[in-house]
VOVO-371770 format. One record per residue (C-alpha): z, x, y; residue in one letter. Coordinates in steps of 0.02 Angstrom, whole numbers, padded with zeros to 5 digits, always signed. Each point is the difference from the previous one (the first is absolute). Example, Ala and Ser with C-alpha at 12.3 -4.5 7.8 and 13.67 -1.06 7.14 Angstrom:
BEGIN
+00390+00615-00225A-00033+00069+00172S
//
This chain:
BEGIN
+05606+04408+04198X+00033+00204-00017X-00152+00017+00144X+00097-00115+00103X+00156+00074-00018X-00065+00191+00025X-00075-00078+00163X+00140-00103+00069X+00152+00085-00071X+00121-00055+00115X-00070-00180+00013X+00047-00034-00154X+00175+00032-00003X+00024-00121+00136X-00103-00141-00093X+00108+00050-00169X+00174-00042+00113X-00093-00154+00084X-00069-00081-00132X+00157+00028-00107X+00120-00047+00128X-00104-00153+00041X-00007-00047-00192X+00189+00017+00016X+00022-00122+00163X-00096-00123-00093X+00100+00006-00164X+00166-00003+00103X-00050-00157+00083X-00060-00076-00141X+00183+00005-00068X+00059-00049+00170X+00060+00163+00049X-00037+00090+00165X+00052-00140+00091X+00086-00009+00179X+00163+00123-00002X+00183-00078-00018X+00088+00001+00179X+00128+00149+00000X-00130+00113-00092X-00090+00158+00108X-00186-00072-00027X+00057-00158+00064X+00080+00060+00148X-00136+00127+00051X-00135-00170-00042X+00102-00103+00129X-00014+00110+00128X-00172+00049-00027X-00030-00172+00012X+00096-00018+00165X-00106+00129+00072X-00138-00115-00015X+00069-00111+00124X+00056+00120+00115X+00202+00016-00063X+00071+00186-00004X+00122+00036-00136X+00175-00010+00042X+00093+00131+00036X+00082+00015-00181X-00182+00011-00080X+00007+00159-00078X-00153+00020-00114X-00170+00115+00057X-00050-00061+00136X-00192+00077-00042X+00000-00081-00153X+00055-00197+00073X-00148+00041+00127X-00109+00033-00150X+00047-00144-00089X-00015-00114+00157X-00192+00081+00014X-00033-00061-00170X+00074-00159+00023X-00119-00044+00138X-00147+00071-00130X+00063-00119-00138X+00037-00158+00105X+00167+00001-00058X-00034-00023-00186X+00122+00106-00112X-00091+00053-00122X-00154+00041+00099X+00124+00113+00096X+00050+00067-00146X-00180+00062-00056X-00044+00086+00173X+00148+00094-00021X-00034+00042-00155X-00187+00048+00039X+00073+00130+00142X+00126+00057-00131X-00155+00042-00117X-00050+00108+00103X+00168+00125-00052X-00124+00070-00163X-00141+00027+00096X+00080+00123+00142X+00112+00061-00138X-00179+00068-00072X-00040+00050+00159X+00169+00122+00011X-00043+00047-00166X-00145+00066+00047X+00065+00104+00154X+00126+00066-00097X-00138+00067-00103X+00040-00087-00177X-00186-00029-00041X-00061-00160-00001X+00054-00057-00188X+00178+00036+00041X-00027-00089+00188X-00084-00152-00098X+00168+00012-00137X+00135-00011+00154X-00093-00153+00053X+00009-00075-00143X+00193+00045-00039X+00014-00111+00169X-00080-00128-00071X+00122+00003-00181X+00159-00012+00124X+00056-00184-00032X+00139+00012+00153X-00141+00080+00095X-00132-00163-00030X+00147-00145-00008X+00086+00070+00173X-00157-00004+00059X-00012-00189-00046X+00160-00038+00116X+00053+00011+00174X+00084+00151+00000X-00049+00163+00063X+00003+00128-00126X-00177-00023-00041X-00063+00025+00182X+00100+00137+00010X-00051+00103-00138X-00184-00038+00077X+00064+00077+00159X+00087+00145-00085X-00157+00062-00119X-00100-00030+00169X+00098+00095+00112X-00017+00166-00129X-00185-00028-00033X-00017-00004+00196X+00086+00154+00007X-00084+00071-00128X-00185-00054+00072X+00044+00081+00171X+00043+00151-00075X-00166+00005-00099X-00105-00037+00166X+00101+00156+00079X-00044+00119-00124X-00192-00058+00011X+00006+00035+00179X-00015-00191+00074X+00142+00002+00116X-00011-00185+00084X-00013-00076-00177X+00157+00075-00050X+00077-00050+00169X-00039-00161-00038X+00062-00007-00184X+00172+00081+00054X+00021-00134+00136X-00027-00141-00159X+00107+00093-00095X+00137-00026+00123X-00016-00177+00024X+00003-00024-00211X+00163+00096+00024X+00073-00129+00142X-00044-00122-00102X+00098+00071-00150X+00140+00033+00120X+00009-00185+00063X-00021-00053-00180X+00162+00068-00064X+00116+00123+00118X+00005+00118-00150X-00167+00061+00050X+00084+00095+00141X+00048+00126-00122X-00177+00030-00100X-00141-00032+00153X+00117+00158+00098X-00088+00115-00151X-00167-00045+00058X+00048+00118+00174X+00081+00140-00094X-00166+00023-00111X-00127-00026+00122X+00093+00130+00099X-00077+00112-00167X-00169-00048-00002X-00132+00040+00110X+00017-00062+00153X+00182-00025+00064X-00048-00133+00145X-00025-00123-00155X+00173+00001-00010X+00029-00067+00190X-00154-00134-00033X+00087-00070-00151X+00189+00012+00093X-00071-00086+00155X-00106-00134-00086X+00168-00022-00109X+00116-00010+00124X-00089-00112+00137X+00001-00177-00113X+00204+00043-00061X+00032+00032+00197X-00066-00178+00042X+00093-00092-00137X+00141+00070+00046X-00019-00031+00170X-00021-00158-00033X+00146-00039-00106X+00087+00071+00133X-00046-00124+00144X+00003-00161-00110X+00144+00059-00132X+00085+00126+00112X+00002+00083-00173X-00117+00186+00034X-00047+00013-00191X-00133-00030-00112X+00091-00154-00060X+00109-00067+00081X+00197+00017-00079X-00090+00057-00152X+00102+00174-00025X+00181-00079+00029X-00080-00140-00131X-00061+00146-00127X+00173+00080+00006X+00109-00133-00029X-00094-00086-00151X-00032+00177-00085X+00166+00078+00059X+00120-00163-00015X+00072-00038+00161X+00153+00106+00028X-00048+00112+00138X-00155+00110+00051X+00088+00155-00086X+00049-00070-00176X-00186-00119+00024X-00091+00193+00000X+00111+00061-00124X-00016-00135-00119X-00200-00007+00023X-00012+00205-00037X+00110-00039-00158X-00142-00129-00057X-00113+00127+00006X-00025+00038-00191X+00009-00140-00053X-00153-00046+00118X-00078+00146-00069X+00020-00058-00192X-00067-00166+00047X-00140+00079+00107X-00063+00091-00137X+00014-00134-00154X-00120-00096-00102X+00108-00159+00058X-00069-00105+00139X+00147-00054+00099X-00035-00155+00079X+00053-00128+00148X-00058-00165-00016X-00159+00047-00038X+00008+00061-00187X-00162+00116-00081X+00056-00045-00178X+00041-00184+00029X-00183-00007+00069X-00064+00093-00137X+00060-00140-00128X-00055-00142+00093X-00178+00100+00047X-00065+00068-00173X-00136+00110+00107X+00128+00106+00091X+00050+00075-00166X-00145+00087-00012X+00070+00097+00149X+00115+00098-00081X+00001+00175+00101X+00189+00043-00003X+00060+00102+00164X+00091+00100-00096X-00145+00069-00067X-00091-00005+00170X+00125+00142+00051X+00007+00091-00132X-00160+00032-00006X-00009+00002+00193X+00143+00136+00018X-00102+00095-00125X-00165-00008+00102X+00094+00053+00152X+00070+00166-00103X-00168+00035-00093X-00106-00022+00169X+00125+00052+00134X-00107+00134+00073X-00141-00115+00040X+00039-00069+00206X-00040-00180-00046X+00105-00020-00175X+00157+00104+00099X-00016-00151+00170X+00003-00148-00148X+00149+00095-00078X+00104+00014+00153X-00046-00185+00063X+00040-00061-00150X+00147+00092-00037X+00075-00012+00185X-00032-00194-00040X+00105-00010-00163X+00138+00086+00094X+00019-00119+00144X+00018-00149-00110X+00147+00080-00108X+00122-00068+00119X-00074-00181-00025X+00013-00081-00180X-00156+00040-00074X-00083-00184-00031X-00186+00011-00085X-00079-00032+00174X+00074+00156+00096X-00106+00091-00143X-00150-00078+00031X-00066+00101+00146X+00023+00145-00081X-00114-00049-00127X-00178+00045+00071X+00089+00199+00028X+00062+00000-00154X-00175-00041-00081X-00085+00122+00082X+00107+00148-00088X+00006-00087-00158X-00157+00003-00006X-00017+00170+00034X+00120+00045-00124X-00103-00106-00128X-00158+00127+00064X+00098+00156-00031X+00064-00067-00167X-00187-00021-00053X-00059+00186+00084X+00155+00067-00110X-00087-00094-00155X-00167+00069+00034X+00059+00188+00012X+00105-00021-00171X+00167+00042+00110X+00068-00135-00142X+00189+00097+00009X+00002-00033+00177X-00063-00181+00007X+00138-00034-00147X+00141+00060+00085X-00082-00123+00152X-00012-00137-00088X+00188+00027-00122X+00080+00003+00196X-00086-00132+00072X+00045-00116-00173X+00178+00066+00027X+00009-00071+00185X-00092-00147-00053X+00150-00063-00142X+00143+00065+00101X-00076-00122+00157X-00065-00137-00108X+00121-00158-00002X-00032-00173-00088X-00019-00138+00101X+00074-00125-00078X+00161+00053-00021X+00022+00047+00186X-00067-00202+00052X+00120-00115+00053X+00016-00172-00117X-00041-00103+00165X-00173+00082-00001X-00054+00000-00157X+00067-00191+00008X-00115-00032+00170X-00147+00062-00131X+00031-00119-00120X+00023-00143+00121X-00184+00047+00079X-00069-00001-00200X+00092-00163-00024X-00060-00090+00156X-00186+00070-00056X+00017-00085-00156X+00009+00178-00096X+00115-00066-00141X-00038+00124-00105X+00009+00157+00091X+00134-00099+00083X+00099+00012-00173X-00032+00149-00061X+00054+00068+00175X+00178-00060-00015X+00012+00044-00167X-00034+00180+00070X+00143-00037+00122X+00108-00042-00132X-00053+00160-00102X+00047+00107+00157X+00177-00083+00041X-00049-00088+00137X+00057-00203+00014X-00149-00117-00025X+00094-00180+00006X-00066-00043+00163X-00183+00047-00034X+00024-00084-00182X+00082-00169+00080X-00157-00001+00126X-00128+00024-00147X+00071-00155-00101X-00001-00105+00163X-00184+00053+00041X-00053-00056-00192X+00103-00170+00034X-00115-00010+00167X-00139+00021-00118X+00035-00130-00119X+00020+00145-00137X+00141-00081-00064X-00004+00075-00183X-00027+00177+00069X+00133-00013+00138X+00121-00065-00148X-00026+00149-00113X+00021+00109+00142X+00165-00052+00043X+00056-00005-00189X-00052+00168-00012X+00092+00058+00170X+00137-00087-00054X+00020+00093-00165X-00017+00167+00112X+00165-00065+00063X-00050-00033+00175X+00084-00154+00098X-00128-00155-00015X+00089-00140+00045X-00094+00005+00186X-00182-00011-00110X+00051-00119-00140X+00044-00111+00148X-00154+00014+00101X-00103-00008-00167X+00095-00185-00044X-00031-00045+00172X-00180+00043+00001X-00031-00113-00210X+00091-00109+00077X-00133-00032+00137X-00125+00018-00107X+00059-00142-00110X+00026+00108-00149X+00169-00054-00077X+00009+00090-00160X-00032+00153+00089X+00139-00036+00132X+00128-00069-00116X-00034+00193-00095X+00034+00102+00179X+00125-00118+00048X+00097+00037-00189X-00024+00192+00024X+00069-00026+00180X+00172-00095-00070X+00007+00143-00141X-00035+00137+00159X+00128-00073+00116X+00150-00026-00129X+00144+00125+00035X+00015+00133-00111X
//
């Protein structure tokens, strides 16, 4: 196993996130999860029209998702014949590829290839990173197209400086086209690919910068070109910035909409650098209950950036480390104006790994020389960040979706996890009636009658309202012929639904 690792280093960090992520689809199904998306939910709108594509419709004009990524998604469709969860797995085997470029970068930005192999890996202990890329949403493609775009640049400028011209050429120009993708992934990308430019106007050959502007530029022209003739709408996505404005801004004008977005900003920023994955409709924690192997992902992105920012500082002289800090950072500034849900981190991830990682490889160099002082007062500020950014989860999750959680262990016939969970609820101030009323009528479905009973009794003595599962329980011995039992639910419902 070591030989095969010190020979196919970046192979298997891409088998690691494949095999795990694969091990997760299958669990998730098992429990009925990763099913077809809700209607009124982002994966199930960019689904439909990937789906539409197939049979020649064009989104409407009000479609305002990537359009790269539905074209993507309709590609794999036609791969997978249709089938969900097939389309889920190809998606997640080009995802897997994020660790293996990331140790790729690594190694261009001259980490050595221990600390390359370790920023693979921290891709691989992301659990937003390996559920996103589970779903039909684009953060996951998008971080693939981020990491690629830098090693790209990265590669060309290690051709140039070994004299092969043409290969370099050739690198900027793919370079360029990761960076259109990024672009048509997510308009934000506007304001991080226009770094690429500005650096490569540094390095060693200035005309990489027109290559990479001109390769950029030609696939944005068309779309918008497009959109213009069939939308008569000349912008990436169509009525997307109006759209952006008034659900960040609040709609009372374009003036107050730009003021009320800029006073967002830190709070963005707080969110965008907690422990707390902030979800919509696609929750990392609730996932993480129902799929026991996704705890073993436990890589907080709080920590990613810590250590990160402290990479970029300790290794900000070296070309490659000082591109992944300003691509990264550029990135974390464009999405302060947007509230900072777990997915707009994920493509951030793969840059972030890299200069962890290479603060992890200076940590150990400081070790070696006995500079212990200096790694202390490292490690006391980077523990500091870590508790001031750290939040706990649970407090911060809504009752509905820790409820949804126990409804999925319920309907899996998890009784006891199901039970302990709302007990947890209860612990944490949250109201657990509904889940509790659900778990009694799931035992009566059962036929466990005498468990369902002593359930209720004890719910009841917690002073929650039971009349709704004494009745169901009566309902359900009475069907089952038991009379004793009934006439017992049936007295405790008289004695519940007496005025007081």
């Amino acid at each position: 196993m070591r030989k095969f690792i010190h020979r196919h280093p970046g192979l298997v960090p891409y088998l690691v996130m494949f095999f795990f992520g694969a091990y997760v689809l299958w669990y998730g199904c098992d429990q009925h999860l990763f099913g077809r998306p809700r209607s009124g939910m982002d994966q199930y709108t960019i689904l439909d029209c990937a789906q539409n594509l197939l049979v020649g419709k064009l989104p409407a004009e009000h479609y305002r998702y990537s359009y790269s990524y539905t074209v993507f998604l309709t590609l794999v469709a036609i791969v997978a014949g249709g089938k969900l969860w097939l389309m889920r797995l190809f998606q997640l085997a080009a995802a897997s590829l994020i660790p293996a470029v990331v140790y790729r970068t690594a190694r261009l930005c001259r980490t050595g290839k221990t600390a390359a192999f370790l920023a693979g890996l921290l891709c691989c202990a992301s659990a937003p990173l390996v559920l996103i890329s589970l779903d039909f949403l684009r953060a996951a493609p998008l971080a693939l197209a981020f990491v690629a775009m830098l090693y790209f640049l990265l590669a060309a400028e290690f051709q140039r400086g070994r004299g092969k011209d043409r290969e370099a050429r050739i690198l900027a120009i793919v370079a360029g086209l990761c960076g259109a993708l990024c672009v048509l992934g997510r308009e934000n990308f506007l304001a991080v690919v226009c770094w690429a430019p500005v650096l490569l106007l540094f390095a060693r050959d200035r005309r990489d910068a027109a290559v990479f502007c001109g390769t950029l530029l030609v696939p944005l022209a068309a779309v918008i070109l497009f959109n213009g003739i069939r939308y008569h709408s000349f912008q990436l996505v169509p009525g997307n910035v109006g759209n952006i404005l008034g659900f960040y801004g609040g709609a009372a004008g374009e003036v107050s909409n730009v003021r009320n977005v800029l006073l967002s900003v830190p709070g963005h920023l707080r969110d965008m650098a907690s422990s707390y994955e902030l979800d919509n409709s696609l929750s990392v924690y609730a996932h993480r209950e129902l799929i026991p192997p996704l705890k073993i992902l436990c890589l907080p992105f709080n920590l990613l950036w810590i250590l990160g920012a402290a990479g970029a500082f300790l290794l900000r002289r070296a070309r490659g480390i000082r591109w992944c800090a300003v691509f990264a950072g550029s990135y974390i500034a464009s999405m302060l104006f947007f509230t900072v849900f777990y997915r707009f981190r994920v493509p951030v991830i793969p840059l972030l790994a890299v200069l962890a990682a290479a603060a992890v490889r200076e940590f150990a160099a400081m070790c070696r020389k006995r500079q212990l002082r200096t790694l202390a007062a490292w490690l006391a500020v980077a523990a500091a960040l870590f508790a001031l950014t750290w939040v706990s989860p649970n407090p911060r999750r809504s009752a509905d979706e820790r409820t949804q959680v126990a409804y999925v262990m319920i309907f899996n016939r998890r009784f006891a996890e199901a039970k302990e969970y709302l007990d947890d609820m209860t612990r944490c101030g949250q109201n657990s009636r509904s889940g509790r009323l659900v778990l009694v009528q799931r035992l009566a479905d059962d036929r466990r009658f005498a468990e369902a009973e002593a359930y209720l009794d004890e719910t009841t003595r917690m002073g929650f309202d039971t009349v709704t599962g004494w009745y169901y329980l009566a309902r359900s011995l009475h069907e089952a012929g038991d009379v004793p039992g009934t006439e017992r639910a049936i007295s405790r419902l008289k004695a519940l639904s007496k005025p007081r």
